[in-house]
Structure formats: structure tokens, C-alpha cells
C-alpha positions in Angstrom: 80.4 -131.2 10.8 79.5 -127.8 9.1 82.2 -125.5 8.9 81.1 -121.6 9.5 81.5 -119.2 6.7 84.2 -117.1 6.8 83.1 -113.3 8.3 83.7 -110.7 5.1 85.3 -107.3 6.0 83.4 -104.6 6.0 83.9 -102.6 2.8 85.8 -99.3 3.7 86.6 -95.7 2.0 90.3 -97.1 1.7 89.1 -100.0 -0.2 87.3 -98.0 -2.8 89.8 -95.4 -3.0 92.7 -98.3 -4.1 90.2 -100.0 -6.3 89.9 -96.9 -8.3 92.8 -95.0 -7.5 91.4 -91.6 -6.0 91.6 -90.3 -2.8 89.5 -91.2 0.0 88.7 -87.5 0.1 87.1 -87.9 -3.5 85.1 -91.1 -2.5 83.8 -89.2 0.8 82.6 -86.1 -1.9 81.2 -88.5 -4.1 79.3 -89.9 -1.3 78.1 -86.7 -0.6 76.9 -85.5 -3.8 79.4 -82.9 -3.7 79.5 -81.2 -7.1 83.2 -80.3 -6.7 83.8 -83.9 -8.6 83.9 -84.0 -12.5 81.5 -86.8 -14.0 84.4 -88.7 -15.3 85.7 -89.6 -11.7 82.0 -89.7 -10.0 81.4 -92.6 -12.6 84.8 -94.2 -11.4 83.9 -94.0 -8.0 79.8 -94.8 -8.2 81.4 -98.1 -10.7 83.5 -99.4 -7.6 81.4 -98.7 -4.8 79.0 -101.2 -6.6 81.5 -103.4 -7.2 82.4 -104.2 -4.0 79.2 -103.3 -2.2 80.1 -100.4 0.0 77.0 -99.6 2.3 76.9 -95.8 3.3 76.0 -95.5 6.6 74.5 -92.2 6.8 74.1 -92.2 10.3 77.7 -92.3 11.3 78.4 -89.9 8.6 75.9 -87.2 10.4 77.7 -88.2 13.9 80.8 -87.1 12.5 79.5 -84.4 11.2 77.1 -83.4 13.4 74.7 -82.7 11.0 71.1 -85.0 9.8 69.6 -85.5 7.0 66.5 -86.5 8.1 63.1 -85.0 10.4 61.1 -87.6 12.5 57.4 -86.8 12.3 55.3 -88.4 14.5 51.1 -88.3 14.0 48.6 -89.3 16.6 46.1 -90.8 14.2 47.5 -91.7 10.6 44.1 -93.6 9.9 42.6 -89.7 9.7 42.7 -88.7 6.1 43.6 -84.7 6.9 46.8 -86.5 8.5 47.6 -88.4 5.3 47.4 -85.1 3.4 49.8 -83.0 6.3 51.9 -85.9 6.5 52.4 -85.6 2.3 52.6 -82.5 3.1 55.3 -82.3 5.0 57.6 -84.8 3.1 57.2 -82.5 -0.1 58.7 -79.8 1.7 61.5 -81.8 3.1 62.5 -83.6 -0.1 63.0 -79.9 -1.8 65.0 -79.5 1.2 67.0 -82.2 0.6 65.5 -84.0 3.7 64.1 -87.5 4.6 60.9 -87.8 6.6 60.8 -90.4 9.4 57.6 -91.4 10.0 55.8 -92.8 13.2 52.0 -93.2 14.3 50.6 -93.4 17.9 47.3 -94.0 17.5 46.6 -91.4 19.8 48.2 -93.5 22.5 50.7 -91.7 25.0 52.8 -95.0 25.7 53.7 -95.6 22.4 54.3 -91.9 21.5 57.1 -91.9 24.4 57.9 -95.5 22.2 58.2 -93.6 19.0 59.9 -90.7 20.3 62.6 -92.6 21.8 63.1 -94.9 18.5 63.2 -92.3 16.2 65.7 -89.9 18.2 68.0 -93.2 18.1 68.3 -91.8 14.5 69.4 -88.4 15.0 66.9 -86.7 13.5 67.5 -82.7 12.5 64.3 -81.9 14.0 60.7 -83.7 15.3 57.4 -82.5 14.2 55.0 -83.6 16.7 50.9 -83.9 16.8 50.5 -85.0 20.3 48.3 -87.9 21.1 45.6 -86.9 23.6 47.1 -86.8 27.4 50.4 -86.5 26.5 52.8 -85.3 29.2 55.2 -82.3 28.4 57.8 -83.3 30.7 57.8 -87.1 29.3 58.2 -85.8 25.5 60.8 -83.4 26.4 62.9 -86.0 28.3 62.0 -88.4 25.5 63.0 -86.1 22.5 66.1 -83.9 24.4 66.2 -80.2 25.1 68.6 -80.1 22.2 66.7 -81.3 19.1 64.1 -78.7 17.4 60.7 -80.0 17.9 57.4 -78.3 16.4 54.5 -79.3 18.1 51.2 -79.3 15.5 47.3 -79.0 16.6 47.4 -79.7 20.0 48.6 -77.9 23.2 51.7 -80.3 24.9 50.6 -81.0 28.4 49.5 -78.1 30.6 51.1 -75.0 28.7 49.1 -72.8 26.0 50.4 -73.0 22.3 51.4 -69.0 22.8 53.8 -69.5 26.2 55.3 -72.7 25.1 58.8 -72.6 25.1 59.0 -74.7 21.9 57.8 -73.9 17.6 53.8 -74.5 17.6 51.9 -74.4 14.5 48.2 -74.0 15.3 44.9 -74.5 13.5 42.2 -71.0 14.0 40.0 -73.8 16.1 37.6 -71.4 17.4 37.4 -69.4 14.6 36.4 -72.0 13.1 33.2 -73.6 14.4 32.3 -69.9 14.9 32.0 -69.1 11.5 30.4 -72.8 11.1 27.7 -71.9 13.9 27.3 -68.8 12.7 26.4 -70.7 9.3 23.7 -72.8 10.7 22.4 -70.5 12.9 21.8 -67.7 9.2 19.8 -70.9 7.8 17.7 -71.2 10.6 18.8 -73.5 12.9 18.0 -72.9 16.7 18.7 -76.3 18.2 22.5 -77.0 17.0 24.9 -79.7 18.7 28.4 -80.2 18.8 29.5 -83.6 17.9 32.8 -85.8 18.3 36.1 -85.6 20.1 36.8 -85.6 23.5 37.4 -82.8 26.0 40.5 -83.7 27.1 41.8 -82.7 23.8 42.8 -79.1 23.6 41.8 -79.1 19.5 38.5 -80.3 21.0 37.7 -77.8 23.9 38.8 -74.8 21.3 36.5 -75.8 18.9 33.7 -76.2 21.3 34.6 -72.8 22.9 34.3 -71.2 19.2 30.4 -72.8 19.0 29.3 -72.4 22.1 30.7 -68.6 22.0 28.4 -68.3 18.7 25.4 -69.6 20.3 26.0 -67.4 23.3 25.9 -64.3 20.8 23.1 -65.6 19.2 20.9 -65.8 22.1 20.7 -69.7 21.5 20.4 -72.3 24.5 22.9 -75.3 24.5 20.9 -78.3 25.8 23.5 -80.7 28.1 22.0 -84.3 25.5 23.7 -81.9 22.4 27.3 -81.9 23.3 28.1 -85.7 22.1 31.7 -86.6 23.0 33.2 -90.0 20.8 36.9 -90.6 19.3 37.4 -88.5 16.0 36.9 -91.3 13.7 34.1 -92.6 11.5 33.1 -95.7 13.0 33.0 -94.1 16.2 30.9 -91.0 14.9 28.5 -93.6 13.5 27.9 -95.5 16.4 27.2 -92.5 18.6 24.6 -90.9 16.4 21.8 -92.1 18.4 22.8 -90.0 21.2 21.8 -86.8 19.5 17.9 -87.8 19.9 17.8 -89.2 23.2 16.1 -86.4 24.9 13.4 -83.9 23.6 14.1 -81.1 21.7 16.8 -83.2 19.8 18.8 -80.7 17.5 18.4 -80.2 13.7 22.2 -79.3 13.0 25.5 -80.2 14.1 29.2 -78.8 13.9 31.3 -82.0 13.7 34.6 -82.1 15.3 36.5 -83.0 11.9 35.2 -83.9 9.1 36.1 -87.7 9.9 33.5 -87.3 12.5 31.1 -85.3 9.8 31.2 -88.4 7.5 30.7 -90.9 9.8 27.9 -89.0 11.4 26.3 -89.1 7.9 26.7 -92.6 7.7 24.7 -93.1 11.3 21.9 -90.8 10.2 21.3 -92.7 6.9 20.7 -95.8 8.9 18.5 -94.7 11.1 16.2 -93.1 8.5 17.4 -89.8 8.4 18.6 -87.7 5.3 21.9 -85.4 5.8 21.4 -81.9 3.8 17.6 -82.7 3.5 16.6 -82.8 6.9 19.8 -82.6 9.2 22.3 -80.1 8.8 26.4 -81.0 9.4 29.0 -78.7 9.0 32.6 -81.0 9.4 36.6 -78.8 10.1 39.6 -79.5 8.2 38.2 -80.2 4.3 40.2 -83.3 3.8 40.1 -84.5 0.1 37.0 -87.0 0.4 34.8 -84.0 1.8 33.5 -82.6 -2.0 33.0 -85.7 -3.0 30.6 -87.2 -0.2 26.8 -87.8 -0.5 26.2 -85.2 0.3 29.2 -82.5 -0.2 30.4 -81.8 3.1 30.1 -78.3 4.1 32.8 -77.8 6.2 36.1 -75.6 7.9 38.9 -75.5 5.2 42.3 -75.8 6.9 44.3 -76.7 3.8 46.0 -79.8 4.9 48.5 -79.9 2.7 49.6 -76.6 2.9 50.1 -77.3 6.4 52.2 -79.8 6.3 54.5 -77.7 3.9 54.4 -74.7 6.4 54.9 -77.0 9.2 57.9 -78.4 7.8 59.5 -74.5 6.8 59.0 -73.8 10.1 61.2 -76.3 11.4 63.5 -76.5 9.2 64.0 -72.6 9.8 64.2 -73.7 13.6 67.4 -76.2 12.5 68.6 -73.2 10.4 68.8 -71.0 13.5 68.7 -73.1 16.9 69.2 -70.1 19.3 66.2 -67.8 18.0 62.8 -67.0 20.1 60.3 -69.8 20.3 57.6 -68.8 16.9 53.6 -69.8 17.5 51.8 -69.4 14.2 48.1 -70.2 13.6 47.1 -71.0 10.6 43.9 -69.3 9.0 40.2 -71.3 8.4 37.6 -70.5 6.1 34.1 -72.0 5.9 33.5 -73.5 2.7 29.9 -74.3 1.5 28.1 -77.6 -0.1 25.0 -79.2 -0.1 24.9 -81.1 3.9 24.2 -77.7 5.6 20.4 -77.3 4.4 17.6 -75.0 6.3 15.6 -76.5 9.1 13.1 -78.7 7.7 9.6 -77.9 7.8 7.4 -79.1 11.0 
């Protein structure tokens, strides 16, 4: 019959303190970081706390102290390259901060947001950066998250209240600014027939940037045929598969504005295989300028939002929120600029 293995003790503060003959005060700085230890003793302590395998659990360390040293952010679509570039973003300005990010992904879904949410507060986060998933619920992310922790919400509207009257941080992209100038753009080339492609209405990103191209159109004079406002999910694949639907009916359009510049690309990739040439006979104009964008076939004309850079500001913002809990709710939008390649080209000729 097997015997079972004797349980070991948990390794404590006491136990490192003897083995090297400090003060459990001193092992708790060293823990720490503090720099109020010389390097002879740190090298004392670091020595034992290897030698007999102390674990730091920071999480019962912020408990006591009632302080984190991490921020949950949480992405509805990680699979989008401009998230990828936020999300670095973000944990640059952290780390400087001396912050961990925790990362989670809802895949635009609001079940597993509430799913994420409610895992990640487990960990006592300092503060939650949040790019809803499409239909979240205000009420359900507040009761998931607390009233107590600082949230941020990014891109999207939370539930039924604007970015501007929200009672929490919002950071917010110039959405209708945007496809204005990148109407606008088309419509100095040439183009009279111009559709807005991808994303769904539900989304408040979505119905801004619409609203900023069909507000351009309006000024222009221009008519927006009902077969030239093609919804699909702001990906690739799906952009590809729905690029059919901008020539089901007669006139079909000779330009789009793309949701983002996921849905640009993949609305490329359709056109090519049906037989049709981006830049050279169809004009697309993409929003956000994610990485990939210069280097497409063709370059991507598109809406620069500086990903990156907005991930870095998204992260001051709430880590000024942590710094100062009881200040007024801030709602910053964050400027766009059109930025010109090769796949916005003049109408071709009849």
C-alpha cells in the first residue's frame, strides 16, 4: 500500500528572515523592491528566498495593502491587427508604470465579456480598460466590474449612454470625422456613386462612421442608393465574402469607405477574385492605418488613428483615474487624419 507524501509547509517571511538573519520587515522590503535595502543584504535575502522556494503571492500582498499592481484590459476582437497594436500599446505604458497588463478577448461576444470581466476582477486589478463587444449591456459590466474599480471604456459607446454623459473615463476615436474627410476624398477624385462597407449598425463605432459619410454625401449633393450600404462583421474573411453585394443592383458604386481597414483588405481580396482591380478601377479608402495597411497591394489609403499611441494614452488616462479616484468623469477623442496611397484612384473611364 502506497504511503502519501508528506504535505510541505508553506514557506513564510519568518522562515526567510531566520535563515538569513534579518528582519521580516527587511524580507517584506526586499520583496518590494524597496531601495531602502543596501545590495549586501538584498543579495542575502534574494540567496534564501531561492533556497527555500518562497513563492510571493502578490495578490494577498495588494489585499493587505490595498493597492494592485496590475490593469485588466479586455478587447472585443484581438484577431484585428489595430487591436494588437493598442493592446502593445497599452502594456508599454503600464510597464513604465511599473504595471502588469491582464489580458482578455471576447470575440465580440457579450457572454464571455461578463465571463472575462468577472475572472479578471478575481485579481484585483487597479483599473479595467474596456472595448466593448457589440450589445454589451451597461448595467451587466458595471455589476460585473464594481462601482469601485476605475474602468476606461475605448471605441465604443457602453449600452444606451453617449461617450460624453457617461459617468465613467471614455477614450474615443474622431469616427465621423473620419469617413468625412475619406468621402470627401473620393468624392474630389471623382466618384459620384460611393458605398459604405462593413460593420454592423448595432455598433456605435459603426453608426458614427456611417453618419460622417453619409453627412459628406449629403453636402455633396450625392444620392446614397439602399444596395450601397453593405453591413458584414469587421474582419477580412467576412469583408471578402460580402463583396458581391456591392454589384447586385444597377448603378453599382465605383468607391467605397471601409469600416476599418480589416474590412478594406479583405474587400480587396473579394474584388481581385471576381476580376476586379483595387486602385485601378475601384477606389477603397480603409480607418485606423494598422501596420499592414502601407504595405498592401495596393497601399491602403486610409483614416490614421495611431493605434499605438492610443493604447499609450488610453493607459495614462487610467492610470491618472487610479491616481485620483474622486475626480469628474474625462471623455477624450482622439484626432484622425486621412492618409493617401495608391487604392483610392479616379473613376475609371466608361
Amino acid at each position: 500500500m502506497h504511503s502519501k507524501p508528506p504535505t510541505r509547509r508553506k514557506v513564510t517571511l519568518a522562515d526567510i528572515a531566520a535563515g538569513c538573519d534579518v528582519s521580516r520587515a527587511t524580507v517584506s522590503l526586499v520583496l518590494r523592491g524597496s531601495p531602502l535595502v543596501n545590495k549586501r543584504t538584498r543579495a542575502k535575502v534574494e540567496a534564501e528566498l531561492k533556497r527555500q522556494g518562497y513563492v510571493y503571492n502578490r495578490a494577498a500582498a495588494n489585499l493587505r495593502r490595498r493597492t494592485s499592481s496590475s490593469v485588466a484590459l479586455v478587447i472585443n476582437d484581438l484577431g484585428n491587427p489595430f487591436f494588437a497594436e493598442f493592446a502593445a500599446g497599452v502594456d508599454e505604458a503600464l510597464g513604465s508604470a511599473g504595471y502588469v497588463t491582464l489580458l482578455g478577448n471576447t470575440g465580440e461576444s457579450p457572454e464571455r465579456q461578463q465571463a472575462v470581466l468577472s475572472s479578471l476582477i478575481e485579481h484585483g486589478p487597479a483599473g479595467i480598460i474596456l472595448s466593448p463587444a457589440e450589445g454589451s449591456d451597461d448595467a451587466r459590466v458595471i455589476a460585473a466590474v464594481g462601482r469601485h474599480t476605475p474602468l476606461l471604456v475605448f471605441n465604443r459607446s457602453l449600452g444606451e449612454a453617449s461617450a460624453d454623459d457617461a459617468p465613467w473615463d471614455t477614450l474615443v476615436l474622431d469616427n465621423e470625422r473620419g469617413t468625412h474627410l475619406a468621402t470627401e476624398h473620393l468624392i474630389a477624385l471623382g466618384h459620384k456613386r460611393i458605398a459604405f462597407f462593413g460593420g454592423h449598425r448595432d455598433s456605435s463605432s459603426c453608426r458614427q462612421r456611417r453618419q460622417g459619410y453619409l453627412d459628406a454625401m449629403k453636402a455633396a449633393s450625392l444620392a446614397v442608393a439602399p444596395g450601397w450600404l453593405v453591413e458584414s462583421a469587421p474582419t477580412r474573411l467576412e469583408a471578402a465574402r460580402q463583396a458581391g453585394a456591392l454589384f447586385n443592383r444597377d448603378p453599382a458604386p465605383t468607391a467605397a469607405v471601409c469600416y476599418n481597414d480589416a474590412v478594406a483588405l479583405g474587400l480587396m481580396l473579394g474584388l481581385t477574385s471576381r476580376g476586379r482591380r483595387p486602385g485601378e478601377d475601384f477606389a477603397i479608402v480603409g480607418f485606423d492605418d494598422i501596420a499592414e495597411s502601407s504595405v498592401s497591394v495596393p497601399p491602403l489609403t486610409t483614416i490614421a488613428v495611431d493605434p499605438r499611441d492610443r493604447g499609450r494614452q488610453a493607459a495614462e488616462l487610467v492610470l491618472a483615474r487610479i491616481g485620483h479616484p474622486d475626480m469628474e468623469a474625462t471623455h477624450t477623442t482622439a484626432p484622425v487624419r486621412l492618409v493617401v496611397r495608391d487604392s483610392s484612384c479616379r473613376p475609371a473611364s466608361p
